[in-house]
Every structure is written in C-alpha cells, then in structure tokens.
KOLSE-366208 format. One line per 4 residues: for each residue x negated, y, z negated of C-alpha. Coordinates in nm, 3 decimals. Layout:
REM residues N
X,Y,Z | ...;
//
This chain:
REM residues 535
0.000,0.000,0.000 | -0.144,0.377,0.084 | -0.017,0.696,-0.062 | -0.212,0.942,0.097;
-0.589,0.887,0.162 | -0.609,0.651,-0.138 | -0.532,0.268,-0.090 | -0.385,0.088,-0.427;
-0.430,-0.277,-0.508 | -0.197,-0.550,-0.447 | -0.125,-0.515,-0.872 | -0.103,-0.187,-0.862;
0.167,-0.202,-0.569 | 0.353,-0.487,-0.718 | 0.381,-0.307,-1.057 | 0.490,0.017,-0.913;
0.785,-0.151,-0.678 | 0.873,-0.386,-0.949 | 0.909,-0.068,-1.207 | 1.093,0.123,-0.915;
1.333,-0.193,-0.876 | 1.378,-0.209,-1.249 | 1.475,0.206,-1.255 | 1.685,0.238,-1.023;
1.880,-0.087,-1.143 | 1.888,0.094,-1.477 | 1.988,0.426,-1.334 | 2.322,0.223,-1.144;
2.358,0.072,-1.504 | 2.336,0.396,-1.682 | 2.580,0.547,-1.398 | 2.848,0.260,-1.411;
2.818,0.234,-1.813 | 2.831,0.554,-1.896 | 3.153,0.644,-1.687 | 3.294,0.310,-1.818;
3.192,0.427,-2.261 | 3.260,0.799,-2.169 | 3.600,0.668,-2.062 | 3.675,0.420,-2.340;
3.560,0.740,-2.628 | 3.822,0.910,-2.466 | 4.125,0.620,-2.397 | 4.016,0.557,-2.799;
4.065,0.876,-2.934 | 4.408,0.939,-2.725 | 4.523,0.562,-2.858 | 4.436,0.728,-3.184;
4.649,1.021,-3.120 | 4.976,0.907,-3.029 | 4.904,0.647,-3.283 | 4.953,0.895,-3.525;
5.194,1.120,-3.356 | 5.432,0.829,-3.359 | 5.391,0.782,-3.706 | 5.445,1.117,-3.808;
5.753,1.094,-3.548 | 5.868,0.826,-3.774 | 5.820,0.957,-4.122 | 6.118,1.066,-4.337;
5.983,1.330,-4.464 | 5.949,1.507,-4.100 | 6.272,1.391,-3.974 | 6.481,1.507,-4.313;
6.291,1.877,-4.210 | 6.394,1.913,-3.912 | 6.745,1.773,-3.975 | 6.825,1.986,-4.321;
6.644,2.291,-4.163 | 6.456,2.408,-4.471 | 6.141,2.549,-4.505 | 5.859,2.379,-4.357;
5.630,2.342,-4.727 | 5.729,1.950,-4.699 | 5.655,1.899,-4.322 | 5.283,2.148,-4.368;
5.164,1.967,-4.648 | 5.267,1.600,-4.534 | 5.051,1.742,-4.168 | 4.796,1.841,-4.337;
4.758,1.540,-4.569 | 4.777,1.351,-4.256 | 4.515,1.571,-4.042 | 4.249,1.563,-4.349;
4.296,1.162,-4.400 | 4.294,1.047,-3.959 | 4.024,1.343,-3.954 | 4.192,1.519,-3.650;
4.164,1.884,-3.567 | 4.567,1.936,-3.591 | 4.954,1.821,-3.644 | 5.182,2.021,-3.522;
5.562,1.928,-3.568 | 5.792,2.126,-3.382 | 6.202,2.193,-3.370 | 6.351,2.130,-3.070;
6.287,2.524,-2.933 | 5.934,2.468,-2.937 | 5.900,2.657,-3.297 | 5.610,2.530,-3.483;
5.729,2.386,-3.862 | 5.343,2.299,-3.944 | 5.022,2.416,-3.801 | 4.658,2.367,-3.986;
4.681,2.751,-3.984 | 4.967,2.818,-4.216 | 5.040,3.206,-4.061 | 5.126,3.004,-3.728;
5.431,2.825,-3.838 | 5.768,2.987,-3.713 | 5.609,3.098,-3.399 | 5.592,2.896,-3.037;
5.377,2.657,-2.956 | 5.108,2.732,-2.701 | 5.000,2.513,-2.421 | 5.297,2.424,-2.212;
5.232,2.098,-2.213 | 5.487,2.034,-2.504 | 5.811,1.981,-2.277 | 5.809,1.616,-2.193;
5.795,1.556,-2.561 | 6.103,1.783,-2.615 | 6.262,1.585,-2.371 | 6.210,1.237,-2.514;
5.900,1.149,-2.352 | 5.553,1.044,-2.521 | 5.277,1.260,-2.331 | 4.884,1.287,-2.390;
4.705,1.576,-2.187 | 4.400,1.859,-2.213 | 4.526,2.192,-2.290 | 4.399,2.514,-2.509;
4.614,2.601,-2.738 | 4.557,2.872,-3.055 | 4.237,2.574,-3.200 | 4.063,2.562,-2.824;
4.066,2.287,-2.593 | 4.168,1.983,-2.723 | 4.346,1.613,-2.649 | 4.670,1.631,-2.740;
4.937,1.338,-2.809 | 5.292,1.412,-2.814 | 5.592,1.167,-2.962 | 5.932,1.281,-2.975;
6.132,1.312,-3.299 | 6.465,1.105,-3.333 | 6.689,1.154,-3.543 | 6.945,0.875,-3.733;
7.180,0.900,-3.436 | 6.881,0.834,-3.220 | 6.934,1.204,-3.150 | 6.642,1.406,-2.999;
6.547,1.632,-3.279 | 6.217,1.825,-3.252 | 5.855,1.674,-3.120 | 5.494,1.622,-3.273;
5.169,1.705,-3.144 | 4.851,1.539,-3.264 | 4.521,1.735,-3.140 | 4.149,1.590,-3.124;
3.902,1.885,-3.015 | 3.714,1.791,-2.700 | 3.420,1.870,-2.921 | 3.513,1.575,-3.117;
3.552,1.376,-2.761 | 3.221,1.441,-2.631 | 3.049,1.338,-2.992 | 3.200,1.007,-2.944;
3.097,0.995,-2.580 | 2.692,1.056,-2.662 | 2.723,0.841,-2.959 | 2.807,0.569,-2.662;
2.576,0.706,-2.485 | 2.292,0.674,-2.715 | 2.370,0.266,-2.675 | 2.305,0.306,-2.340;
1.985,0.484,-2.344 | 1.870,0.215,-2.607 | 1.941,-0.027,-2.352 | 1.762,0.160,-2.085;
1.430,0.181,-2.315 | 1.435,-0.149,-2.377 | 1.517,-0.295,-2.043 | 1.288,-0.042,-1.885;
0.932,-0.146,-2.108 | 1.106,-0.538,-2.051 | 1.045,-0.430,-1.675 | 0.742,-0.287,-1.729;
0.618,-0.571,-1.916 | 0.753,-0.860,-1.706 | 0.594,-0.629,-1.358 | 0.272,-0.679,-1.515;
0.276,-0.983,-1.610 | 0.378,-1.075,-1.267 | 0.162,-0.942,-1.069 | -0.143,-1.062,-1.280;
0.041,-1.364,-1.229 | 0.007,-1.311,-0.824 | -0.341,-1.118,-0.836 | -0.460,-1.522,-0.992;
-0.274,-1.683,-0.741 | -0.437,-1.514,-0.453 | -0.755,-1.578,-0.627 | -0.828,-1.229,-0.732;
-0.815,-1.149,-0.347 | -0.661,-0.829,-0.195 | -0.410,-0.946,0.080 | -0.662,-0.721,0.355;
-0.959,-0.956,0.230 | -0.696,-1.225,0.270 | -0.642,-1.119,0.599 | -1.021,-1.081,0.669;
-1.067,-1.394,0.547 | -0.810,-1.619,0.727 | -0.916,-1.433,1.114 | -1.295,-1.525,0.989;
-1.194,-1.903,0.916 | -0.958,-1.947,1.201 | -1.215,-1.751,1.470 | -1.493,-2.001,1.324;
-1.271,-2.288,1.374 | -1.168,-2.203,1.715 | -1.536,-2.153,1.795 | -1.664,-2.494,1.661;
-1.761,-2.755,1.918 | -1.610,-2.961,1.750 | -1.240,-3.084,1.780 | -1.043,-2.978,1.421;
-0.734,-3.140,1.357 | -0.556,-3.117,1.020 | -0.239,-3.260,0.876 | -0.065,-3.185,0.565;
-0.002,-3.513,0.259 | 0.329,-3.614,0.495 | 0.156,-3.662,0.798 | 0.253,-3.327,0.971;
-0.016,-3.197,1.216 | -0.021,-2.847,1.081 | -0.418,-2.703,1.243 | -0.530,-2.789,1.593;
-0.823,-2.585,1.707 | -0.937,-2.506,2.066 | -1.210,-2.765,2.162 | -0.925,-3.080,2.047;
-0.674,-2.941,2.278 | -0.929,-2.978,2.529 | -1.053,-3.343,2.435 | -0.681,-3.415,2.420;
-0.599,-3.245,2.701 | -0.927,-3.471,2.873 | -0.734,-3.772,2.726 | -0.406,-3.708,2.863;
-0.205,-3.548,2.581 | -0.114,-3.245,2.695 | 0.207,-3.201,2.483 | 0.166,-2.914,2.150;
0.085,-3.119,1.860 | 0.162,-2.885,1.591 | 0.433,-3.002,1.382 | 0.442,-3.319,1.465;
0.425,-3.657,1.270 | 0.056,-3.751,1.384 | 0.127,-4.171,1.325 | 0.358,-4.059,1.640;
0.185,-3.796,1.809 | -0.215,-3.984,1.785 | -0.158,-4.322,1.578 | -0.536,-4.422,1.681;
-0.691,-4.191,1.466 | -0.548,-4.366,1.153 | -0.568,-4.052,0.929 | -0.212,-4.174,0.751;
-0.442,-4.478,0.628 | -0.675,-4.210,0.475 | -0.400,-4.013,0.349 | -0.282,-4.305,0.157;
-0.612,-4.458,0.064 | -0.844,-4.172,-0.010 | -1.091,-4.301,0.161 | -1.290,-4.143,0.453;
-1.338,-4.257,0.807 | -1.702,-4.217,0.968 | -1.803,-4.202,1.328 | -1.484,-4.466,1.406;
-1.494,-4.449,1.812 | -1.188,-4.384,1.983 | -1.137,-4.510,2.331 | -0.852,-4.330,2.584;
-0.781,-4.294,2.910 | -1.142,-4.380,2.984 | -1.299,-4.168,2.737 | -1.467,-4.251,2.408;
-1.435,-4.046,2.105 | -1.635,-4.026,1.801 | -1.423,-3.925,1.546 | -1.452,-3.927,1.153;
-1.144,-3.834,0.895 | -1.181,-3.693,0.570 | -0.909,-3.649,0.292 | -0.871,-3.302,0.133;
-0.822,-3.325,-0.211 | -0.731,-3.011,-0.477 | -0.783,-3.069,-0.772 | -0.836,-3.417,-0.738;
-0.462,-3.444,-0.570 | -0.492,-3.571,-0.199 | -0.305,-3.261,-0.035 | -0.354,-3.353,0.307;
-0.699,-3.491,0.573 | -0.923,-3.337,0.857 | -1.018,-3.554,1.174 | -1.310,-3.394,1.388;
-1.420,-3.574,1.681 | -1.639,-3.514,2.000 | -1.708,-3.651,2.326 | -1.932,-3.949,2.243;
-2.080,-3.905,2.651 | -2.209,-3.527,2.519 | -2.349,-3.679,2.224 | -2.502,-3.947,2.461;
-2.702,-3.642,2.689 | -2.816,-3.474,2.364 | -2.998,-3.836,2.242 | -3.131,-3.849,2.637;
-3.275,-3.509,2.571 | -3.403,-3.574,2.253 | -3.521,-3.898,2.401 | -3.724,-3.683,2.668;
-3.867,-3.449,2.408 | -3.955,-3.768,2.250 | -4.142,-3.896,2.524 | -4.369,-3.593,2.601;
-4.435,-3.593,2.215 | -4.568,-3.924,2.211 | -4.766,-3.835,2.551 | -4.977,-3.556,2.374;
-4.992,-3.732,2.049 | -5.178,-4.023,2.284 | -5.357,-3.762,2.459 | -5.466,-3.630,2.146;
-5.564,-3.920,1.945 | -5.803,-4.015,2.254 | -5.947,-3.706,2.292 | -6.024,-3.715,1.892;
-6.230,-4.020,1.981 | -6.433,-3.910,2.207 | -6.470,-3.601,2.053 | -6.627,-3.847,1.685;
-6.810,-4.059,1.983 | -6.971,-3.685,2.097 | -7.029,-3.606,1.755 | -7.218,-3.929,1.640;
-7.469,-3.904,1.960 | -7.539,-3.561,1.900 | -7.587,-3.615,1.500 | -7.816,-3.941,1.670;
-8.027,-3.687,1.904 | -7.927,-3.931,2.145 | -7.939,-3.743,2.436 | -7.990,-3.925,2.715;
-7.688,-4.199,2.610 | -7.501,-3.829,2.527 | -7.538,-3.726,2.908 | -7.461,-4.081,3.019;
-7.179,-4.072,2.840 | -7.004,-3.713,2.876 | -7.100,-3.787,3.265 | -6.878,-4.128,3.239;
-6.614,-3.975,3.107 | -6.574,-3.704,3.280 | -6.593,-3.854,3.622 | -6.321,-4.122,3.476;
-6.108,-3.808,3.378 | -6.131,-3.650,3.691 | -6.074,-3.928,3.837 | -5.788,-4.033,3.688;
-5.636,-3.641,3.734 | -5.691,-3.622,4.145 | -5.515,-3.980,4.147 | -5.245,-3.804,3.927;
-5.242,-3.472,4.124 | -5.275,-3.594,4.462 | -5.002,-3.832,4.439 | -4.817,-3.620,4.201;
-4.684,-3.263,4.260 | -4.448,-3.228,3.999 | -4.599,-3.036,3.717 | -4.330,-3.128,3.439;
-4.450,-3.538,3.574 | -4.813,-3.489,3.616 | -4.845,-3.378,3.226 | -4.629,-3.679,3.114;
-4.810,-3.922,3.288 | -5.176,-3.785,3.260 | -5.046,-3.799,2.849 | -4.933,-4.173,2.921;
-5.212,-4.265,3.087 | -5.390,-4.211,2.774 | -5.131,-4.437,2.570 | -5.093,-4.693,2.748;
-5.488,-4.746,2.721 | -5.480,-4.739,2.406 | -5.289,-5.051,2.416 | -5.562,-5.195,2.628;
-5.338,-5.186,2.952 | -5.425,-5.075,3.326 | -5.171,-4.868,3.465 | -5.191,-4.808,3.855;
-5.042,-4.526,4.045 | -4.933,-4.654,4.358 | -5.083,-4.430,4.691 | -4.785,-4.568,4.900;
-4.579,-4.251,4.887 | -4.626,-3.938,4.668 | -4.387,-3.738,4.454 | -4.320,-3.367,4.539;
-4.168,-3.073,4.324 | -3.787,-3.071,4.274 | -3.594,-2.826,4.342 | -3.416,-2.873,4.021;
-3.556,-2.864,3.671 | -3.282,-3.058,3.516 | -3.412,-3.368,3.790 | -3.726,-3.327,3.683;
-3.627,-3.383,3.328 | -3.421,-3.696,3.384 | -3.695,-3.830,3.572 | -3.945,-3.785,3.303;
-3.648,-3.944,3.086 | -3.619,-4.275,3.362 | -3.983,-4.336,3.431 | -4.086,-4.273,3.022;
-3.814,-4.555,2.942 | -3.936,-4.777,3.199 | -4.283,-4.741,3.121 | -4.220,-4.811,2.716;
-4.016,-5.134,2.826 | -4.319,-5.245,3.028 | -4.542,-5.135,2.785 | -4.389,-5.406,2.534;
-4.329,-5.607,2.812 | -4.717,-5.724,2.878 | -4.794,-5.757,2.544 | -4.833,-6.079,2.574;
-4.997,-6.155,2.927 | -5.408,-6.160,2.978 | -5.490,-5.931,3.246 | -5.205,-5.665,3.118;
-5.120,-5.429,3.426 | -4.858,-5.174,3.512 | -4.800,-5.009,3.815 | -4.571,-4.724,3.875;
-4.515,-4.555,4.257 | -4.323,-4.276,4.431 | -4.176,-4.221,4.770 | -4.002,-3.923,4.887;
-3.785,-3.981,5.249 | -3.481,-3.785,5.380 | -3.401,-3.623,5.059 | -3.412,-3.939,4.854;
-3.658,-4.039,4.613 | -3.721,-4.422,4.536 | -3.937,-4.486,4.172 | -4.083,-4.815,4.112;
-4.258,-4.982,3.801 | -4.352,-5.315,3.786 | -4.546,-5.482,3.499 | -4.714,-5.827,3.487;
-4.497,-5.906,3.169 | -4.330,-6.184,3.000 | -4.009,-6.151,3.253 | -3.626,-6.098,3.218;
-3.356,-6.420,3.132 | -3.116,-6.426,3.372 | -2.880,-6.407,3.017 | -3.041,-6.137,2.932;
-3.023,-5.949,3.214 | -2.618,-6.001,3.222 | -2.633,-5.746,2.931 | -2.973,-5.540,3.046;
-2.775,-5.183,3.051 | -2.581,-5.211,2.719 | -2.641,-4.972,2.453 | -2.803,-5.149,2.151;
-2.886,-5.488,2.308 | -3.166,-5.636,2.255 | -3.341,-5.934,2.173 | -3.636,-5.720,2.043;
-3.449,-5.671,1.685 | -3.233,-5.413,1.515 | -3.211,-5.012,1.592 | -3.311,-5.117,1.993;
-3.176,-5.148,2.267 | -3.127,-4.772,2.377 | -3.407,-4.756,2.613 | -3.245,-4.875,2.953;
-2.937,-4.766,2.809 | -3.040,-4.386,2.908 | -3.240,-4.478,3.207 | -2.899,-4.629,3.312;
-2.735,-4.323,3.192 | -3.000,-4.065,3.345 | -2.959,-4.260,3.694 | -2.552,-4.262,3.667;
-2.537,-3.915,3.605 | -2.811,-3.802,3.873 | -2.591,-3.991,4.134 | -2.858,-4.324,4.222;
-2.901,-4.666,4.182 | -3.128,-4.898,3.958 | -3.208,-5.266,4.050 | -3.436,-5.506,3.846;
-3.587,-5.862,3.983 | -3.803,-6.026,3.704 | -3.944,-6.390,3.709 | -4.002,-6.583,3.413;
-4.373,-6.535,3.300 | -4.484,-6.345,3.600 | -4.350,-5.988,3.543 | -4.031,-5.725,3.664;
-4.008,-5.459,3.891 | -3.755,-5.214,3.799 | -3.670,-4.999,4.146 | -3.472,-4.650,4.082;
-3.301,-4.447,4.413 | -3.214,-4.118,4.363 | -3.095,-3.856,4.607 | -3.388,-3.579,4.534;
-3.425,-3.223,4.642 | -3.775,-3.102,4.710 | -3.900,-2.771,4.646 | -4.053,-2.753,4.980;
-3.717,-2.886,5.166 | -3.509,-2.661,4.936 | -3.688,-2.348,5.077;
//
C-alpha cells in the first residue's frame, strides 16, 4: 500500500484496513443504536407520562374537584404530591374550558392553559405531543377526565421537560460509546494480532519480495535444461516448465498437462508410487515414441509431511554427446599425459649421460632420437593434414609405445583438413576408441602391431585400423555396438558404443571382420568435407 511517496508494510496495511473496517462498522452501530436508545428514552418517558396522567384521570380526589367545583387546594396539592414523588416537571388538571385547577406555579391556576395541544384531551381522547407552554418545551401526556356518568369532565396534562428527555438519551448514549471503546481497542487488538499472524505466514516477506521472489523461481525454472514437472500429494500436475513441454511435445504429448491426474496424463513416470512410498526414483529411463528419457522423482516433504513430488528428466541421446565429448577431451588428455611421461624419460636418460660426461653416447643418443622423432612427425604430417589429428596421434604414438606396440600409419591414402571442426572432433572421438580397443586387443599376441590408414575420395573419407589381436567371437560381435557390453568386466563397454554413436550421427558406416587369433580390422566411411574442396 502507498500513501504518498512513502510505501507501508503488508502489517502496517492490514492493521490500518482492518481498524478502518472495524470504525466504520462501529460508526453504522453507533448510527443505528443511537436512533434506536434515543428513541426508546423518549417512547419511555411518554409511557411514563400518560401512565400517570391516567392515574391522576382516575383519582377521586381530582374527579370530586372538578365535579363539586370548589377550590382547587385539593386537586394542587394532590398534583404536586404527585409531580415531586414520579419526579416530572408538571400536572396540570384542567375543567372542561381549558381553565387550569393545578399548576406547579400556584399564581397560574384559574387561567388557560397554554399550548394548544390540550383539545383532543377535552374531547375524550388520550394525546402525547412537544409543545412550550408557561415551564418551556416539554413532552406532554394528556388523559381525559370522566366523570361517574362516564361524562367528559375536565382533562390532565402530565409534562417531562425535554431537558429531562435528552439526559435520558446521553445516559443511553454513554452505553453506546462504552461499547464503541471497547469494540474499537477489541479491533485494534484482534488487527494486530492478525496481521502478525499473516506477516509469519508469509515468512516475514513483503508481498513485492513475494512477488520478486516467485518471477525469480519461475524464470529459473523455465530456464533450466532440464524438464520440471511437479504434482501436488493427490496426484494433480500443478508445475510444468518449458524444456518438459518440449521433451513431451518430442514424445508425442502435446495435450496441457496442468491439472491433470498424472497416473492418467504420464503413468510411466510412476511418481504416484513415490507419493505413496516416500521413496525417490534415480536415473529410471523412460522409453517413448522412440525416445529414451532419463528421469529421476523426488518427494517433497514439509515438515516431514509428503506434500507432493518433482520428476526432472532429460534426453538421455544429449546426455550421450556430452559423455562423447568428454570422451574426446579424455582422449587428447591421455595423448599428452603419454607424450609427457616419454618425454620425462628421455629427458632423466639426458640427464644421467650428461651427470656421466658421457658425451659421445650423449650425441649418439640425442641424434637417435631425434631422427626417430622426426621421423615419426613427417610420417604423421605428410600423411596427415588435420591439425586437431596430427596432435592426437603424434600424443598416441607415444602411448601406445609405451605398451611396447608398433603402430603403422598406412601411406595408402592421406587425410586432409575438414571443413568442419565438429568432424574433426568426432573423428578424433572414432579413431581414439578404436585405437584403445586395439590397444587391449594385442595384449596378448608376440609381435604386437597396429595399423591405422586414411583415404580421402569424392568427398568421402574411409578410416581403417587393424590390430594383430586376440580376434572378435562371432557371439560377441552379435552385441559389439551395445552400450556397456563387454566381456572385459564391469564399468566397460562404452568404447564402440560412441564410435557407433559418433559414426551414426556423422551420417557413415562402420564394419568389423576379425578372425580368431589373428587380429580385426575395424573400417569407418564417412561422407567428409575437405577444407581444400570446401573453398
């Protein structure tokens, strides 16, 4: 709420329109109330009245006055015994002209009395009305006077001064404003109270932090990559973010899920079975329309109550190119660590000659391995144009003799630059994978050899490695491709998996032929871009 420049708090707000509530309630009290006592003072002092006035109507001692026509010393002191005992300002009993036989003002009797109001009465009619007479204004009762014959003999008048009247209106009143104190601090009180009551509720939160708060969580939700789906404890989807309709949309379920039962909408995510058990779901894959999900469900509990559960889940294919990546980075990892670690001895083989002022087996030495470096580079180079591939395999080259295996690039064909990084880093991805699996492969054979080749022909590139190796089962090879097999023991079995992947996805082919205890050749054909073609 704002008034002005200045901005209250939510309990400030709620205390002020609760308080406003509460006054103006009170003021329609007061309003209604008041009327209502102010009204019953006055009904109660008129009843009072012509109470009396028919009493004094009644008396013998009046109607014996008026009928025997004597003085009036009977009729003014019975009046004015009766005014001082009822406490009323006057009683006035009159002859049938009007001629007053008692007044509270003894030099008034014997003359007429004033008002004019006094006429119904002297016609046999009881009247109460608000005149001024010789006292002021006052309420005045009237009650004929009968006589034994039931004959109309004179009239009374009983007056209460509107002074009197409005004394016994405020001392209503003052019940009222009583009332109003009290139920106003009871309002006052209970508005407090209240909105403490809220301010804990909301977590001591202003509802423009609240505000803040839910756009922040709901634009970070919509942002995620992965897909959010929430349901409350019956099972009603109630949160669907913007990446799940998309997977669901990839899936076939294009219908709004919000609101919906989801053992109707999605029973093969299962959350009801973790709404009911408590217990959390983890990386359960989800196959649908061709597409596998990895999804996990998690109960949400407050205060230890299960109030409802969140399912995320993501494309398990993008989760599949971040491990080939990571399976690339990997690979030239391993390449420089081998690079390194060779380099290291050579570098203690260096150091020992020198220490040995051994010379002449120093030169012999740097000379050997330098011309085996160089070498090896113009084989890689020549045959080789691919930067990204002629680091990777000048780095493997130094692995895989470590393990005290020859591997032979093959001058049949040559590899040129692609016009495509992302190639260039599948390829690295295939021929790494295939290189490792031969690597293992010849473990066991004598003379251990591995030879790898490229040829480049009408936009197509064809990779080859072959490895003198223990071979491929023909039962084995029914199941070559699939992730996790492998009959080398757990946590394998991704290798070929990616290379399988890597080829799929760059639009080729892979073939294997393998014979028992003489080797396999692995042959990849890819449709390949060179830079030089590309230009």
């Amino acid at each position: 709420m704002r008034i002005g420049k200045m901005r209250l708090r939510l309990q400030t707000t709620i205390t002020l329109m609760i308080c406003l509530i509460v006054a103006l309630v009170l003021l329609i009290v007061y309003v209604m109330f008041g009327m209502k006592f102010s009204r019953q003072a006055q009904e109660s002092l008129e009843n009072k009245a012509i109470t009396i006035a028919r009493t004094v109507s009644r008396t013998p001692v009046v109607i014996n006055g008026l009928l025997e026509n004597s003085d009036s010393g009977s009729i003014q002191d019975y009046a004015t015994e009766i005014s001082a005992i009822n406490n009323v300002q006057f009683v006035v009993v009159m002859d049938m002209q009007g001629i007053r036989r008692s007044h509270p003002d003894a030099a008034l009797i014997g003359k007429h009395f004033m008002g004019g109001d006094e006429t119904d009465a002297l016609h046999g009619k009881e009247k109460i009305s608000i005149a001024q007479g010789s006292l002021g204004y006052s309420v005045r009762a009237f009650s004929p006077i009968l006589g034994p014959d039931h004959k109309l003999i004179g009239a009374v008048a009983v007056g209460i001064s509107l002074g009197s009247v409005h004394s016994a209106v405020k001392q209503n009143q003052w019940i009222i404003y009583s009332g109003i104190l009290v139920g106003g601090l009871m309002g006052i009180a209970g508005a407090v109270l209240l909105a403490r009551k809220i301010k804990r509720m909301m977590f001591g939160m202003e509802p423009g932090e609240i505000a803040k708060l839910l756009e922040e969580r709901s634009a970070m939700l919509q942002s995620t990559k992965e897909g959010i789906l929430a349901v409350d404890k019956e099972s009603r989807i109630t949160l669907v973010n913007a990446e799940a309709r998309r997977l669901m949309g990839s899936v076939g379920m294009s219908q709004d899920p919000v609101n919906r039962q989801v053992d109707q909408f999605w029973p093969l995510l299962r959350m009801e079975k973790v709404l009911n058990n408590g217990e959390p779901l983890q990386d359960k894959e989800v196959e649908q329309s061709g597409i596998t999900l990895l999804v996990n469900v998690v109960p949400v509990r407050v205060n230890g109550i299960i109030e409802g559960a969140i399912a995320t889940f993501r494309d398990k294919t993008e989760i599949s190119l971040l491990m080939e990546r990571l399976s690339g980075i990997s690979l030239y990892a391993e390449a420089l660590r081998a690079q390194t670690h060779e380099f290291m001895n050579k570098l203690h083989v260096i150091m020992g000659l020198t220490n040995m002022r051994s010379y002449d087996r120093l030169e012999e030495y740097l000379t050997d391995i330098v011309l085996s470096i160089q070498t090896e580079a113009d084989s890689v180079v020549r045959l080789v144009k691919d930067p990204v591939m002629v680091g990777f395999l000048l780095g493997k080259l130094s692995r895989i003799r470590e393990a005290d295996v020859r591997l032979v690039i093959l001058d049949d064909g040559m590899l040129p630059e692609s016009a495509n990084h992302e190639v260039s880093r599948e390829l690295v991805t295939i021929a790494g994978n295939l290189l490792d699996n031969a690597l293992e492969a010849v473990q066991g054979a004598g003379n251990k050899l591995i030879e790898i080749g490229f040829r480049h022909e009408d936009s197509r590139l064809t990779l080859k490695v072959v490895d003198n190796g223990t071979g491929i089962s023909v039962e084995n090879g029914d199941h070559l491709y699939e992730q996790g097999y492998s009959t080398k023991g757990k946590d394998r079995g991704i290798g070929l998996y990616l290379v399988h992947r890597s080829v799929a996805k760059l639009g080729g082919t892979i073939h294997w032929e393998s014979r028992e205890g003489e080797g396999t050749e692995f042959t990849v054909q890819l449709p390949y871009i060179a830079k030089s073609d590309d230009n």
